[in-house]
C-alpha positions in Angstrom: -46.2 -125.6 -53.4 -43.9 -123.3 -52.1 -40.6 -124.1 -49.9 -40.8 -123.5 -46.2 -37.4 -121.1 -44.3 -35.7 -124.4 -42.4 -36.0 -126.4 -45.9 -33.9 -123.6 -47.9 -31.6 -123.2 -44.7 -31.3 -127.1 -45.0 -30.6 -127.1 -49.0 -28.3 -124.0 -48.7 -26.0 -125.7 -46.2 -25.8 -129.1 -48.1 -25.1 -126.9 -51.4 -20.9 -127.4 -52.1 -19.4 -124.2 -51.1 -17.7 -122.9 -47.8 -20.9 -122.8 -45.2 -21.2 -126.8 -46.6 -17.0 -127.3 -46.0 -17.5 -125.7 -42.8 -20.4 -127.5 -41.2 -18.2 -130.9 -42.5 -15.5 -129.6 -40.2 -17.4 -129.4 -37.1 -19.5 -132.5 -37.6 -15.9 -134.1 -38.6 -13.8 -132.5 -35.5 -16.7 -133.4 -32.9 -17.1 -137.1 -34.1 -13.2 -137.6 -33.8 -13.0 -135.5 -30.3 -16.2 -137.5 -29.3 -14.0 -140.6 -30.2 -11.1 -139.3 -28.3 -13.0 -138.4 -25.0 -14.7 -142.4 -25.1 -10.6 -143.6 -25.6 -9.8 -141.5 -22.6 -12.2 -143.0 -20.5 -11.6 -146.3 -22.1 -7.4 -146.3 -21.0 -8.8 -145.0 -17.6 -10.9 -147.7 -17.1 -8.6 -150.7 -18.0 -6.3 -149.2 -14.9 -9.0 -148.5 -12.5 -11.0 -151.8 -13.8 -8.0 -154.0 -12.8 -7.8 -152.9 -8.9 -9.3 -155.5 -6.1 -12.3 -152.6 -5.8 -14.2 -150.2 -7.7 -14.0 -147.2 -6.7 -16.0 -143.8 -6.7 -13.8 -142.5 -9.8 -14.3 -145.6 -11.6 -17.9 -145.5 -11.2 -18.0 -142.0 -12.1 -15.6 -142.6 -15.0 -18.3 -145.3 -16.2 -21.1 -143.0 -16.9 -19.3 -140.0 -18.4 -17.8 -142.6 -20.7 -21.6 -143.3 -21.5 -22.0 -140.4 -22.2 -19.6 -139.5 -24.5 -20.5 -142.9 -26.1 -24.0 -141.2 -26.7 -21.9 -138.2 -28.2 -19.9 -139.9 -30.3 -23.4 -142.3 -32.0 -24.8 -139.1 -32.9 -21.8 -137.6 -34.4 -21.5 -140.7 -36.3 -25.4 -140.8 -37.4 -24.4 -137.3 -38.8 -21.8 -138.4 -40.4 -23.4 -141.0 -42.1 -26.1 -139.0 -42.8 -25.0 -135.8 -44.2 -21.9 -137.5 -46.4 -19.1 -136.0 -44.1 -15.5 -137.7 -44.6 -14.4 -139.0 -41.1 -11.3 -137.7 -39.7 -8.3 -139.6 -40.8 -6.2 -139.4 -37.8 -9.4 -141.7 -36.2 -6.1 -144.3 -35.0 -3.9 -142.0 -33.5 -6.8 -140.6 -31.3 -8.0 -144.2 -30.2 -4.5 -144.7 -29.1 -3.4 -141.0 -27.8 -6.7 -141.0 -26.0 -6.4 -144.5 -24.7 -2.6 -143.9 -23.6 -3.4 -140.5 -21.9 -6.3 -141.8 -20.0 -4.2 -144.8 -18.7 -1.4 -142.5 -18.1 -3.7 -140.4 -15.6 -5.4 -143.2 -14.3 -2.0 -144.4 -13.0 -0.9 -141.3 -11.5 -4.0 -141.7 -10.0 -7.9 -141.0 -9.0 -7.2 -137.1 -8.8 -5.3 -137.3 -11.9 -7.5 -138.9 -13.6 -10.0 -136.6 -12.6 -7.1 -133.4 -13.9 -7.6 -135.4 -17.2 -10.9 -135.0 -17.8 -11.6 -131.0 -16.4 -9.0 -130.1 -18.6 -10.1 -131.9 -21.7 -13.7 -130.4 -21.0 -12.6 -127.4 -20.2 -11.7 -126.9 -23.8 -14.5 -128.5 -25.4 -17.2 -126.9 -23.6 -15.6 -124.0 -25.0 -15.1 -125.3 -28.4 -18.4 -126.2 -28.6 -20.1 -122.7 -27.3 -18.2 -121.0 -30.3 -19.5 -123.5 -32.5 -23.5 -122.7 -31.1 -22.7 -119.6 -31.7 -21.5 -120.0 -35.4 -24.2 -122.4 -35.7 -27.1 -120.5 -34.3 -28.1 -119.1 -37.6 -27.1 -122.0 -40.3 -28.1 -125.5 -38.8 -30.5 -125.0 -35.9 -30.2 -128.8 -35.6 -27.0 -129.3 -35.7 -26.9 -126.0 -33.4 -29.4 -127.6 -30.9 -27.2 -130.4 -30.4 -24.0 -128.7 -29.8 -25.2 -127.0 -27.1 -27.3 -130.1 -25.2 -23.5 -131.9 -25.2 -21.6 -128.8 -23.9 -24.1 -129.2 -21.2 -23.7 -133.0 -20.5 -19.4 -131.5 -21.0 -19.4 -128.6 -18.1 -21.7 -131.7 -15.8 -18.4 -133.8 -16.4 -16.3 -131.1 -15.9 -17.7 -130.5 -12.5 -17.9 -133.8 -11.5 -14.3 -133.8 -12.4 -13.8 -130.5 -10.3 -15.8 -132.2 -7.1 -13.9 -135.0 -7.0 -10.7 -133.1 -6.7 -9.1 -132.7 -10.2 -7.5 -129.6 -8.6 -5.6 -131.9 -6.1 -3.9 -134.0 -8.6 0.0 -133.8 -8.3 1.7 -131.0 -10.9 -2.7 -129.9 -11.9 -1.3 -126.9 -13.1 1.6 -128.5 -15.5 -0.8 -131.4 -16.7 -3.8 -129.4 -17.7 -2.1 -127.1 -18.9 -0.2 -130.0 -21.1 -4.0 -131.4 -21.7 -5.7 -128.6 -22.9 -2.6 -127.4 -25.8 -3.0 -131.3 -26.6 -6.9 -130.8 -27.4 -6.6 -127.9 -28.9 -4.2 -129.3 -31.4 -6.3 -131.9 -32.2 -9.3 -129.8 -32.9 -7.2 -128.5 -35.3 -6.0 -131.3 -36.8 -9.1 -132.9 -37.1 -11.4 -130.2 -38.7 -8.7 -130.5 -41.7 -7.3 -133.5 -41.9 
């Protein structure tokens, strides 16, 4: 019996040794950011979920916050699945994320909106590097970094639709936003 090309690309990447450490930092920095974007749209919904109405942007904010949910339960199954250790900074992004999506949510529906263009603005990218890195040692894991950069740049747009460029001081706050995510990428692939 002889072993087929994916099942040696499969054992090679499980083996200890930098391509394993690596593919542990992008399952582990995707999970937590995954986490983060579903806290965002958490802290946005308990503002918008507490007017008289719902609005567009709540209803909006409602299915892209299923969607990262969807996200996040596959970045968890991988997790569990492939032995990767969990970022431990998993508190601070359920409450940054939570906090920052409130925050934007009370300066308002446009602001909100700033929020989440800016924050996919740098994952989309972050994940296109990663497809790219990707392409040649985990097809699978490959494959699914680029379907979610898809379902990212839809929310982006959305976000861009409904006026994310209107929001008071857009400039200042994504600017703010995206050196915030790209901190935490950091941060999490590590730590």
């Amino acid at each position: 019996m002889t072993v087929s090309e994916p099942d040696i690309n499969k054992t090679d990447r499980m083996r200890p040794g930098p391509r394993r450490r690596r593919i542990d930092e992008i399952i582990r920095v995707d999970q937590a950011g995954e986490y983060g974007a579903v806290a965002i749209y958490r802290g946005q919904k308990a503002v918008f979920g507490a007017l008289p109405h719902k609005s567009r942007t709540a209803a909006l904010i409602e299915e892209m916050e299923a969607g990262e949910a969807h996200h996040l339960s596959k970045f968890d199954q991988l997790v569990m699945e492939r032995g990767v250790r969990p970022t431990l900074l998993g508190p601070a992004w359920n409450s940054a994320g939570f906090l920052l999506g409130a925050a934007t949510a009370l300066m308002g529906e446009k602001s909100a909106m700033a929020c989440t263009a800016a924050v996919e603005d740098v994952i989309e990218k972050h994940y296109a590097s990663q497809a790219e890195e990707l392409a040649a040692v985990d097809p699978e894991l490959c494959e699914t970094v680029r379907e979610f950069r898809e379902d990212e740049l839809e929310h982006k747009t959305t976000a861009e639709t409904e006026g994310a460029a209107d929001a008071p001081a857009n400039r200042l706050l994504s600017a703010v936003i995206g050196a915030g995510c790209r901190v935490a990428i950091k941060l999490a692939e590590k730590i």
